[in-house]
One Martini backbone bead per residue (centre of mass of N, CA, C, O) as a GRO file, in nm:
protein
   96
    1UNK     BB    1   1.048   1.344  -0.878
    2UNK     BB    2   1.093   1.043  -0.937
    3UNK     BB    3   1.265   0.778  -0.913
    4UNK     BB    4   1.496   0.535  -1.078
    5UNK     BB    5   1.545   0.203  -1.194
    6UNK     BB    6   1.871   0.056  -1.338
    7UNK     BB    7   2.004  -0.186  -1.555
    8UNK     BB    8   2.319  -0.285  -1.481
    9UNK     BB    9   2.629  -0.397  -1.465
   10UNK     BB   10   2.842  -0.448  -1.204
   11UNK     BB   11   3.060  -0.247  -1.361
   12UNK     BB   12   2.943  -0.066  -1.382
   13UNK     BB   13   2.815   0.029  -1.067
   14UNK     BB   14   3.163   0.044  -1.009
   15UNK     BB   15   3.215   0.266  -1.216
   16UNK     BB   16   3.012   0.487  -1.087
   17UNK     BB   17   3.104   0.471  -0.785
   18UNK     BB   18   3.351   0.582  -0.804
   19UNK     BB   19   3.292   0.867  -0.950
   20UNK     BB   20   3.129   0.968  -0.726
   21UNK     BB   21   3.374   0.917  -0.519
   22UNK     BB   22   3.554   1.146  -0.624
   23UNK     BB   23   3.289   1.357  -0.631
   24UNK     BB   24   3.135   1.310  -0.353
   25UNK     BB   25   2.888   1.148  -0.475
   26UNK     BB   26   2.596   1.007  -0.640
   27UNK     BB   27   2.539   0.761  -0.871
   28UNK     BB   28   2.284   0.984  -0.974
   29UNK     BB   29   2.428   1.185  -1.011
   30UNK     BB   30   2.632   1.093  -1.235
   31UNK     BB   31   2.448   1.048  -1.410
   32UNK     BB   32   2.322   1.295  -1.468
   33UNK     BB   33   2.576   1.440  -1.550
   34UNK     BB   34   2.615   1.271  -1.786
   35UNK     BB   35   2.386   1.338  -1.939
   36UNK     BB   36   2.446   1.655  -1.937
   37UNK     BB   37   2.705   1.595  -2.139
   38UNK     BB   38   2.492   1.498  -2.350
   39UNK     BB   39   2.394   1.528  -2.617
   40UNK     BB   40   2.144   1.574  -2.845
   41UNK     BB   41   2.073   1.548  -3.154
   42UNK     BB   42   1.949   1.835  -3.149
   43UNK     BB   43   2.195   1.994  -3.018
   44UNK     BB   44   2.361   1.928  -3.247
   45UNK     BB   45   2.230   2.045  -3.490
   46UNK     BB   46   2.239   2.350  -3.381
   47UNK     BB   47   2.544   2.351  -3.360
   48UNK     BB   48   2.591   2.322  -3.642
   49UNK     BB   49   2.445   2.562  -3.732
   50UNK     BB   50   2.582   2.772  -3.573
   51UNK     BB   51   2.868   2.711  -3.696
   52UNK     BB   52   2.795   2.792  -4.007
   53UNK     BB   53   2.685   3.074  -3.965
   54UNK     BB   54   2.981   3.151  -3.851
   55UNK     BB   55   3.141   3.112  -4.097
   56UNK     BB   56   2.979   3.276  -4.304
   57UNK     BB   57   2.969   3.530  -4.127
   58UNK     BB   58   3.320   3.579  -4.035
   59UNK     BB   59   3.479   3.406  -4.286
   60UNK     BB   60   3.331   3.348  -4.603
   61UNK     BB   61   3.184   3.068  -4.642
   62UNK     BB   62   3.028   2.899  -4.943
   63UNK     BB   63   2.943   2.654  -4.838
   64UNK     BB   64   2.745   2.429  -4.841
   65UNK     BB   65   2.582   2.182  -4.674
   66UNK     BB   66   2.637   1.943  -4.851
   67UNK     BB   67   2.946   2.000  -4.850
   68UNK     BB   68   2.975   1.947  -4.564
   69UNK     BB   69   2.827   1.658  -4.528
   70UNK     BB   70   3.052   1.538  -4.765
   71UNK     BB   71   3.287   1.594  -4.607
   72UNK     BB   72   3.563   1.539  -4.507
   73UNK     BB   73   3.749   1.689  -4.235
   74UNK     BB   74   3.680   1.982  -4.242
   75UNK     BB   75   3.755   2.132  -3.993
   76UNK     BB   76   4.072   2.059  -4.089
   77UNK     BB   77   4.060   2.238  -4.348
   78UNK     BB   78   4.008   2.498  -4.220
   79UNK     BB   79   4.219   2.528  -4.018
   80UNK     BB   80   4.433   2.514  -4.283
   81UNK     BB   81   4.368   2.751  -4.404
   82UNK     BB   82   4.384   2.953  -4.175
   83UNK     BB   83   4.683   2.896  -4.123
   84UNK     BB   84   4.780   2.995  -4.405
   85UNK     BB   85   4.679   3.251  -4.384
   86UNK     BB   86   4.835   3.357  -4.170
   87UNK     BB   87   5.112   3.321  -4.267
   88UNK     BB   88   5.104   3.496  -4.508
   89UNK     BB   89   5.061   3.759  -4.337
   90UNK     BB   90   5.350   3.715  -4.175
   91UNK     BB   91   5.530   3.680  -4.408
   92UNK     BB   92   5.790   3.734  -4.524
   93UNK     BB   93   5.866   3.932  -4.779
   94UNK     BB   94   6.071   3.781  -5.096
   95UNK     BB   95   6.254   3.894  -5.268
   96UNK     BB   96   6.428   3.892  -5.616
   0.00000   0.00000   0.00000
C-alpha cells in the first residue's frame, strides 16, 4: 500500500512528532496507532450489543433496548444495583 499525505496544523505535527518520539517510532506509525484505538461506529455498536447481551444473559436484566437507549448514566445505576446487591448478601443480618 502506498503513504498518503494529510494535511495537519503544525501544533498538530509537533504534537505527534513529541509521541512519536517518546514511542520511539515514526509519526506514520503513531497516526496507524492512534487510528487503530479509535473504534469504528460499527464496532462501537458490535460493542454495545455483545454488552447488552452479556448482561440480558449473566445478570438477568429485562431492561430493552429502547429503554436503555433511553436511560442516561445506565451503566453507572446497573452498577450501583450490582454494588447494592453484593453489600446485602454480605452484610451481617440484624436481629431486632
Amino acid at each position: 500500500m502506498a503513504d498518503a499525505t494529510i494535511k495537519v496544523s503544525p501544533d498538530t505535527r509537533d504534537r505527534l512528532a513529541a509521541l512519536a518520539a517518546a514511542s520511539g517510532t515514526t509519526i506514520g506509525a503513531q497516526v496507524a496507532l492512534l487510528v487503530e484505538q479509535q473504534p469504528t461506529p460499527e464496532q462501537v455498536a458490535e460493542r454495545v450489543a455483545e454488552g447488552r447481551r452479556l448482561l440480558r444473559e449473566h445478570f438477568g436484566m429485562t431492561l430493552t433496548d429502547t429503554e436503555l437507549d433511553q436511560g442516561p448514566d445506565l451503566l453507572q445505576r446497573v452498577y450501583g444495583i450490582a454494588a447494592q446487591d453484593a453489600r446485602a448478601r454480605v452484610a451481617p443480618r440484624r436481629s431486632a
